[in-house]
TORLUM-912170 format. One record per residue (C-alpha): residue number from 1; x, y, z. Coordinates in steps of 0.1 Angstrom, whole numbers, always signed. Layout:
<sites>
(site NUM, (X, Y, Z)),
...
</sites>
This chain:
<sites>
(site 1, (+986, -1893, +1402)),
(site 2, (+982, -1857, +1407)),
(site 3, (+960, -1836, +1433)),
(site 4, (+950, -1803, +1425)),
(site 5, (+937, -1776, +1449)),
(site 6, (+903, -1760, +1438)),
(site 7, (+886, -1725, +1447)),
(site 8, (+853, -1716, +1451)),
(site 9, (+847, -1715, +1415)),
(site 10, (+864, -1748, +1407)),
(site 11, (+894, -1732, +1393)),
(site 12, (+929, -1743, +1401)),
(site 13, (+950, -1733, +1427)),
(site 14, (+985, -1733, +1426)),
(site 15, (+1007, -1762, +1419)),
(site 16, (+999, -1801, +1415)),
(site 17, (+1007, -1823, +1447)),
(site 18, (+1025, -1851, +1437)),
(site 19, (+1044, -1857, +1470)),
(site 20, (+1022, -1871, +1493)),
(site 21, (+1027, -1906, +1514)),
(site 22, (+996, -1918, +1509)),
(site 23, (+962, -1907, +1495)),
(site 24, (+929, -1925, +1504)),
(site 25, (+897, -1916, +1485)),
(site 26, (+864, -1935, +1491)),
(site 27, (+838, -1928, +1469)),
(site 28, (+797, -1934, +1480)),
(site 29, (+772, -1945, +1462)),
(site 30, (+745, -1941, +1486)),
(site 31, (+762, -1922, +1518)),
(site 32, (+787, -1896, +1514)),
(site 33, (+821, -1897, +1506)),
(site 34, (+855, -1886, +1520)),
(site 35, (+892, -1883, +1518)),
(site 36, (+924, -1887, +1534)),
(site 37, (+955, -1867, +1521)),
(site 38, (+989, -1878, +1544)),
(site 39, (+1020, -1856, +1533)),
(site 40, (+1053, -1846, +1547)),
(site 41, (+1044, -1812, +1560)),
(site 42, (+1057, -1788, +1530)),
(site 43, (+1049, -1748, +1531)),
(site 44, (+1040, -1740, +1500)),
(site 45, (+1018, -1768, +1502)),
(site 46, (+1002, -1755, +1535)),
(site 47, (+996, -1726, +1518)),
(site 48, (+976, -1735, +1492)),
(site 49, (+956, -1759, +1520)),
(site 50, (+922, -1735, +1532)),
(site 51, (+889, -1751, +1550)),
(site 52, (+864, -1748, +1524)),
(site 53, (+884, -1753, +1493)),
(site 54, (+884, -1785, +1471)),
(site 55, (+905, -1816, +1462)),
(site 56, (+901, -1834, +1431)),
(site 57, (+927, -1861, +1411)),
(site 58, (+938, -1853, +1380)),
(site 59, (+922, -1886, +1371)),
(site 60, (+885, -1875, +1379)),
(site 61, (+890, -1840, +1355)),
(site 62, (+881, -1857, +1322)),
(site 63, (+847, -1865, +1327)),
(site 64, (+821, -1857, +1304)),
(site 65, (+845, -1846, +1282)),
(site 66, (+862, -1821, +1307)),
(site 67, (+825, -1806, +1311)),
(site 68, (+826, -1819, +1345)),
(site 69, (+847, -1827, +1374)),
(site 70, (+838, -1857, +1398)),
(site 71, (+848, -1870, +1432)),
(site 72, (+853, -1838, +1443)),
(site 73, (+863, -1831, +1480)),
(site 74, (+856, -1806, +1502)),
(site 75, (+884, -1799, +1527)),
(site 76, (+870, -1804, +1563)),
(site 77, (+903, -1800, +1579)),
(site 78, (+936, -1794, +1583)),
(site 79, (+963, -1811, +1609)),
(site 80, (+1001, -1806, +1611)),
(site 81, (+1019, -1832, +1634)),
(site 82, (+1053, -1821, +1644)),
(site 83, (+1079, -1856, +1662)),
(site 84, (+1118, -1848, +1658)),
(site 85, (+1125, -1886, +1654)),
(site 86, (+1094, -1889, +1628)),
(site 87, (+1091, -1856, +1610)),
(site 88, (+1064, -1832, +1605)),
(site 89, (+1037, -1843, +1588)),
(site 90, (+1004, -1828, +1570)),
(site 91, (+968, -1847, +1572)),
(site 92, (+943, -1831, +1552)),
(site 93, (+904, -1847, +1553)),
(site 94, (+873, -1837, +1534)),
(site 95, (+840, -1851, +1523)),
(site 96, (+827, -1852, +1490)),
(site 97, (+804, -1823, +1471)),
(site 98, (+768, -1838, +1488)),
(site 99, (+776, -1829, +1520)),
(site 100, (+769, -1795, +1511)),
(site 101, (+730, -1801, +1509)),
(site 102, (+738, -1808, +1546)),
(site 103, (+743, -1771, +1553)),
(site 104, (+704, -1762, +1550)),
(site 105, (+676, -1780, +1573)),
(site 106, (+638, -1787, +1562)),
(site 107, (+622, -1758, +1576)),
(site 108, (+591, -1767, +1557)),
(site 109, (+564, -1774, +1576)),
(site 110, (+540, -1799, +1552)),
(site 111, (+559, -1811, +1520)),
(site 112, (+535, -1812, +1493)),
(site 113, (+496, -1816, +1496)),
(site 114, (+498, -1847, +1472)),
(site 115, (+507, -1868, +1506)),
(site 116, (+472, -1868, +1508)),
(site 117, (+460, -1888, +1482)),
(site 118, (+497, -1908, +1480)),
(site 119, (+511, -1892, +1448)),
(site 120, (+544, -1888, +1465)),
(site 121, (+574, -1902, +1442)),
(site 122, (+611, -1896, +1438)),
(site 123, (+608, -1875, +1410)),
(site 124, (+579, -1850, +1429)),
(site 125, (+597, -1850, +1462)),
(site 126, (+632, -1846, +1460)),
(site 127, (+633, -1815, +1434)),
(site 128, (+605, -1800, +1458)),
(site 129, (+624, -1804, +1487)),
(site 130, (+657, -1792, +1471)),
(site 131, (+640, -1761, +1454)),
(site 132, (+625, -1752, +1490)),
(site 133, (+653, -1754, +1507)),
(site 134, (+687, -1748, +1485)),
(site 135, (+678, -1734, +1449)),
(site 136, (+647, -1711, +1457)),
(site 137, (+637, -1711, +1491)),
(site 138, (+613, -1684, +1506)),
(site 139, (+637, -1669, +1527)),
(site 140, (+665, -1655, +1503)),
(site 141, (+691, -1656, +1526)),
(site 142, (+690, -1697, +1527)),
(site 143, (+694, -1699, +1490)),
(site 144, (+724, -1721, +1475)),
(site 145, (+734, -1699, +1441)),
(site 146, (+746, -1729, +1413)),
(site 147, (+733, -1757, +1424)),
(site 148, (+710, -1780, +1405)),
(site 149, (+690, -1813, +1410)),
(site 150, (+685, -1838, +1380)),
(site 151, (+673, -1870, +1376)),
(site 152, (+698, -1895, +1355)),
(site 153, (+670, -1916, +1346)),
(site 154, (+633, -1907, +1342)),
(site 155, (+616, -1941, +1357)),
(site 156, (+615, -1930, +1392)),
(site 157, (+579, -1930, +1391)),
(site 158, (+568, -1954, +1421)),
(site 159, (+548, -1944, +1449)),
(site 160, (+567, -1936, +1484)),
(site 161, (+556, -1927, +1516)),
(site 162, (+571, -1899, +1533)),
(site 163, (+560, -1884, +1570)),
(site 164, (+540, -1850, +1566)),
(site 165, (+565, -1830, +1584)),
(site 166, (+602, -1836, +1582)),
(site 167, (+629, -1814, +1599)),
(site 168, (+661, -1834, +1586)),
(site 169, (+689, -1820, +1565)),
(site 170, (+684, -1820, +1535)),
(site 171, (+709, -1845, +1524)),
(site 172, (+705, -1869, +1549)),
(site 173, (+669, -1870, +1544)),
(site 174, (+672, -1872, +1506)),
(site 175, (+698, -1900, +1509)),
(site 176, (+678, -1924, +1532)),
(site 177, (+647, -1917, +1506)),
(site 178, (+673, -1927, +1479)),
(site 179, (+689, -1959, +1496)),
(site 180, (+651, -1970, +1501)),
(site 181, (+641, -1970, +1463)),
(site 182, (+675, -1984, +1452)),
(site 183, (+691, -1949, +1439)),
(site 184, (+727, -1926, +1447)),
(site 185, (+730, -1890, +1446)),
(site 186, (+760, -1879, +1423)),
(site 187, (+773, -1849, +1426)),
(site 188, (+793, -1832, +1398)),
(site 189, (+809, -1799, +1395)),
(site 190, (+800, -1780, +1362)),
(site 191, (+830, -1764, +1346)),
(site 192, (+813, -1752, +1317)),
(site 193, (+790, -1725, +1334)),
(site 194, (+810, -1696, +1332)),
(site 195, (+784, -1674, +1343)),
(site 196, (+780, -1688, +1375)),
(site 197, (+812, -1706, +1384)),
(site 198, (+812, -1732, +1408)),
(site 199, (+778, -1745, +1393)),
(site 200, (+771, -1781, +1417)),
(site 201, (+752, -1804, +1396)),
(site 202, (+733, -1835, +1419)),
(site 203, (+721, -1864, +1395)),
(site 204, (+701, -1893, +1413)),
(site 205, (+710, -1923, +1398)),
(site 206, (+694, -1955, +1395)),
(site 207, (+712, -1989, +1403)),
(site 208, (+730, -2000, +1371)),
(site 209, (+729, -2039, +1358)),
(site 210, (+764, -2050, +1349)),
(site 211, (+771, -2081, +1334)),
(site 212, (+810, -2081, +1349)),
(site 213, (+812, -2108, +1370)),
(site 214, (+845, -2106, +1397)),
(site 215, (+861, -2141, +1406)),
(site 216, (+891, -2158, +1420)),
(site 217, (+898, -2177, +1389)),
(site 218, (+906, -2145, +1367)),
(site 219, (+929, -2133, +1398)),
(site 220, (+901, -2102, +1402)),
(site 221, (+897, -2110, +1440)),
(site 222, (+926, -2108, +1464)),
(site 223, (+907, -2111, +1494)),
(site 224, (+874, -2113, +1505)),
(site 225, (+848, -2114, +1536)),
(site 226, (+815, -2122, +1536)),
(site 227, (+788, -2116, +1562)),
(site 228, (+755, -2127, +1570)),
(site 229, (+732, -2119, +1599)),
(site 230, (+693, -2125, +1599)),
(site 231, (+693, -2110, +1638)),
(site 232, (+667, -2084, +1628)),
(site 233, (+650, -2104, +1597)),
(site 234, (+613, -2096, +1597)),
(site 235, (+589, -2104, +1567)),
(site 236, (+555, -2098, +1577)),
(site 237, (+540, -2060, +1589)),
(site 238, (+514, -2056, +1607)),
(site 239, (+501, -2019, +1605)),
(site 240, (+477, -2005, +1630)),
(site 241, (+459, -1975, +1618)),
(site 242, (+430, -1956, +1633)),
(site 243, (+400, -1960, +1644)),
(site 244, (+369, -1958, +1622)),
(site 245, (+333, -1961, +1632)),
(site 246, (+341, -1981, +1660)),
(site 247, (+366, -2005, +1638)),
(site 248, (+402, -2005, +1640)),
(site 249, (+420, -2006, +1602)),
(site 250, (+446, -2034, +1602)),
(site 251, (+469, -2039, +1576)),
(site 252, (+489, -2067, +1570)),
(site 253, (+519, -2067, +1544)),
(site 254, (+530, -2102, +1534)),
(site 255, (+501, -2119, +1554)),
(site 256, (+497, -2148, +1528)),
(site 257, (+535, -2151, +1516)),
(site 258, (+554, -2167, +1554)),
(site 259, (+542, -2191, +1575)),
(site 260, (+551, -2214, +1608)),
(site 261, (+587, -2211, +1619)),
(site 262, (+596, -2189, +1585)),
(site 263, (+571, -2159, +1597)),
(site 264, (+594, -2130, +1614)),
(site 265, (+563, -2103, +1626)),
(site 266, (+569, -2064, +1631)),
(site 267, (+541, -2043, +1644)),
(site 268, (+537, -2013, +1634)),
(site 269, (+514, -1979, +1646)),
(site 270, (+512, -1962, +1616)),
(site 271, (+514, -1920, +1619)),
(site 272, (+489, -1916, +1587)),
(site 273, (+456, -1899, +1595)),
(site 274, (+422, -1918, +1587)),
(site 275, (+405, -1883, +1582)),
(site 276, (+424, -1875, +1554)),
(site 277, (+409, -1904, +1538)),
(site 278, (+375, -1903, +1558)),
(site 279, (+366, -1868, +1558)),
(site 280, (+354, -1842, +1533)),
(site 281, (+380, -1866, +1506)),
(site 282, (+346, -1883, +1487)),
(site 283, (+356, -1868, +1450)),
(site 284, (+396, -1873, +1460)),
(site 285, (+391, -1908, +1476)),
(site 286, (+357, -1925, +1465)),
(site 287, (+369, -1956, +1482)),
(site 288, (+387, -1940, +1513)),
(site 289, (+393, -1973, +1529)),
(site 290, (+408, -1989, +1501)),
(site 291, (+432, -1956, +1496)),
(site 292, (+439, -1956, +1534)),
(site 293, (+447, -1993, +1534)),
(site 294, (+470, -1985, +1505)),
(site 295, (+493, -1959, +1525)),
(site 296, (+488, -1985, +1556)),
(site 297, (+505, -2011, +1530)),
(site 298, (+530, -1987, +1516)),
(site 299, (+541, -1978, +1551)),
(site 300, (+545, -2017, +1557)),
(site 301, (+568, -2022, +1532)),
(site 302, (+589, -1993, +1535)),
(site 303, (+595, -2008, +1575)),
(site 304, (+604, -2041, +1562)),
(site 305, (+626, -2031, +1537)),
(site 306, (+648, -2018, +1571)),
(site 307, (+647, -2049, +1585)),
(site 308, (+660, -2077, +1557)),
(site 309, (+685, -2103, +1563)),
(site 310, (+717, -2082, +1561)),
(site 311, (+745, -2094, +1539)),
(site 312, (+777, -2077, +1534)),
(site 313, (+805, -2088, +1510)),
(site 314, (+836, -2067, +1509)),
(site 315, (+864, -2077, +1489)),
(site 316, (+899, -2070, +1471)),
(site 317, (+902, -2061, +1437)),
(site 318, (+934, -2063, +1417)),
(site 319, (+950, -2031, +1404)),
(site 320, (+965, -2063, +1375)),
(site 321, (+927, -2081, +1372)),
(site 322, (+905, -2078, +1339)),
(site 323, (+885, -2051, +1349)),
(site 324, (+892, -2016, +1357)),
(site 325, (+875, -1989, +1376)),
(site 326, (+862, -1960, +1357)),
(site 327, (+861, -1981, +1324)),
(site 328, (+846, -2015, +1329)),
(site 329, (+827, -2008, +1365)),
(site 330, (+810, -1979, +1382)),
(site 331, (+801, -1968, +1416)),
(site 332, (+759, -1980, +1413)),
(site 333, (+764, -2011, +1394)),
(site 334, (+749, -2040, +1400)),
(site 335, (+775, -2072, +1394)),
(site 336, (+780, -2109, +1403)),
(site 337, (+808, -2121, +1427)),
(site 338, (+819, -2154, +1435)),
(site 339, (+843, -2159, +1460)),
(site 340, (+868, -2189, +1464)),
(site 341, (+844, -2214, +1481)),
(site 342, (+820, -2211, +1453)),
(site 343, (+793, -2184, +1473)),
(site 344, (+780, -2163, +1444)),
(site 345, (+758, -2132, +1441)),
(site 346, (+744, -2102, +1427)),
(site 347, (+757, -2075, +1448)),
(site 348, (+759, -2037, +1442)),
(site 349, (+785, -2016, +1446)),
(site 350, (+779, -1991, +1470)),
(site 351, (+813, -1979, +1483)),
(site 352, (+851, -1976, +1469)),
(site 353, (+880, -1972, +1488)),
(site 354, (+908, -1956, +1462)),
(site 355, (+942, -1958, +1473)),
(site 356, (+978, -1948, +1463)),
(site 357, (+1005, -1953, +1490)),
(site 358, (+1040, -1965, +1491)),
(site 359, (+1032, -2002, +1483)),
(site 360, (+1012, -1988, +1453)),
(site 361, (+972, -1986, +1443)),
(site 362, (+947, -2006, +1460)),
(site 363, (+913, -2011, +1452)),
(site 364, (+884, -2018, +1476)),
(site 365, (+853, -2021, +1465)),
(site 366, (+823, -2025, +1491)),
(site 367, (+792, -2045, +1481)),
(site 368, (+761, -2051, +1498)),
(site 369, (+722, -2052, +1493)),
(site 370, (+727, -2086, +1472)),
(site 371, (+711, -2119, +1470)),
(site 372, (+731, -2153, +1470)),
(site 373, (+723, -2170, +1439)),
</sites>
C-alpha cells in the first residue's frame, strides 16, 4: 500500500511512500479520526513532510469513481528520533478532514428563532450553523472557501433540542448533535472542482442496517472483548421547569414505563424559558403548556439517552475472513456479532483501526451503542 503526500489543493506531492515500518489509520464514524505514519527517517521523504499538508492511501483514491478522495489526513505533526544503536526514525501524525470545522467557534449569539416554538432538527440546524460560521459567515475574514455541508439521506427530520446560545467549535458541537440522533459526519475531498481546488465536502450520514453478521465459526473474529457497565444507567427524567402562576411545571419522561427496584431517576432543571411559551406566543403556542411540556420532554430524553447502560464490544477481524472492508462493510453500519460463548448483538461500527506493519494488515473494528439480542 502506497501513501501519497497532498497539497492544499489535493494534488500530489512528490513521490509514493512505500517504505514505512508501520502505518496506523483509524477511521471515526462519529469522533474524528487520526493517523500514525512510523518510517526510517529518509530526506527526501522529510522533505515532502509539511504541517498542514495531507496523507491519503492509494486505496482510499478510487472513490466515487476517482471524484473523490476519503480518509484523508491532515498532518498535525512531525518528529524525527535520532538513537545510534536503533536508527533514526520519522513519526508523522494527523487527524482526519473534520477536524477542520474545529478551526472556527460559534460566535453566534441565538441560533435560529425556530427554538422557540421547537422546530429545531438536523437538517435546519447543522447547515445553519455551518453556513454561519465556515461557508458564509458575517465577518468575511472567518469564511472557509470550498467547503460544503450535505445531508446523505433526507429523513433527518425529528425534533431536537438545542440550548439557545452555544459557543462550542463547530465540530465538536455538530458531532455530539450527530452521535445523539444516531448519525457520522463524512468528510470527502472533491477532486473534480477544478475551480476551487481543495473543495471539502461534509456528508452526515445516517446509521446503515447491514445484514453481515461477524462470528467465530466463519473464522471472522480473532479476538474479542466485551464490556458491560450499568454504573450510570438511568431511565426515568424528571424535568423541573419554571414557575407558572404560582405552579411549578414537572415533567416526567418514562414515568409509566419502570418501576420498584428497575426505576434509575435523574433530575433535571431544565434551562428552557416558560415565557417563551407563556407570553405574547397565543397565535404561535395556543396551548403553551402543552408546547412547553413538550421541550420539557424533549430535554428529558436527550439527558437519558447520555446515561444508558454502556456496552462496548471491540473485536478482531480477519484480513483471511468472508468479509472485507470497503466492499462488504462500512464505517456506520449497523451489524450482528456473536462472539465464541454465544453473546450476540446488533452493534454499530463506529471506529476502525487500519493497520499495515511488519507482521502484515490488521483489522480492528470498534462497536458499540448495541443491544444483546
Amino acid at each position: 500500500m502506497d501513501i501519497y503526500v497532498l497539497d492544499g489543493s489535493f494534488s500530489k506531492v512528490g513521490f509514493p511512500i512505500d517504505n514505512y515500518i508501520s502505518c496506523i489509520w483509524r477511521t471515526s464514524f462519529y469522533e474524528i479520526g487520526d493517523c500514525e505514519l512510523y518510517l526510517a527517517f529518509d530526506k527526501e521523504i522529510l522533505s515532502l513532510l509539511r504541517a498542514g499538508a495531507y496523507l491519503i492511501r492509494d486505496q482510499d483514491m478510487n472513490f466515487g469513481d476517482g471524484m473523490y478522495y476519503q480518509n484523508v489526513m491532515k498532518i498535525e505533526s512531525i518528529k524525527v528520533d535520532t538513537n545510534e544503536e536503533s536508527g533514526d526514525h520519522i513519526t508523522v501524525t494527523g487527524k482526519d478532514l473534520k477536524t477542520i470545522l474545529n478551526q472556527r467557534v460559534i460566535l453566534n449569539d441565538k441560533i435560529s428563532s425556530s427554538t422557540l416554538n421547537n422546530d429545531i432538527t438536523l437538517m435546519k440546524i447543522l447547515p445553519e450553523v455551518f453556513e454561519a460560521n465556515l461557508s458564509n459567515p458575517v465577518n468575511p475574514q472567518r469564511k472557509m472557501e470550498g467547503v460544503e455541508l450535505f445531508f446523505y439521506e433526507t429523513d433527518h427530520h425529528e425534533h431536537i433540542i438545542v440550548e439557545e446560545e452555544i459557543h462550542d467549535n463547530v465540530g465538536d458541537w455538530m458531532i455530539e448533535q450527530c452521535k445523539t440522533y444516531e448519525c457520522g459526519i463524512i468528510a470527502y475531498a472533491n477532486t473534480q472542482k477544478s475551480a476551487r481546488p481543495g473543495t471539502i465536502d461534509f456528508y452526515v450520514k445516517r446509521v446503515r442496517s447491514n445484514s453481515l453478521v461477524f462470528s467465530d465459526e466463519y473464522i471472522d473474529i480473532t479476538a474479542s472483548s466485551y464490556t458491560h457497565n450499568n454504573e450510570n444507567r438511568k431511565n426515568v427524567a424528571i424535568v423541573a421547569g419554571d414557575e407558572v402562576e404560582g405552579v411549578k411545571i414537572v415533567e416526567t419522561v418514562n414515568d409509566k414505563d419502570y418501576y420498584g427496584l428497575n426505576r434509575y431517576e435523574t433530575y433535571i432543571s431544565s434551562s428552557a424559558s416558560s415565557d417563551d411559551y407563556f407570553k405574547n406566543n397565543e397565535e404561535t403556542n395556543p396551548n403553551p403548556e402543552e408546547a412547553y411540556r413538550s421541550v420539557l420532554e424533549q430535554e428529558g430524553k436527550k439527558a437519558l439517552l447520555e446515561t444508558k447502560i454502556k456496552e462496548m464490544f471491540e473485536c478482531d477481524i480477519s484480513s483471511y475472513g468472508q468479509y472485507q472492508l470497503g466492499k462488504d462493510f462500512l464505517l456506520g453500519d449497523k451489524v450482528t456479532i456473536v462472539n465464541k460463548y454465544g453473546i450476540k448483538a446488533q452493534s454499530v461500527i463506529v471506529e476502525i483501526i487500519d493497520t499495515y506493519d511488519e507482521t502484515g494488515r490488521t483489522i480492528i473494528p470498534t462497536f458499540s451503542d448495541f443491544e444483546v439480542i
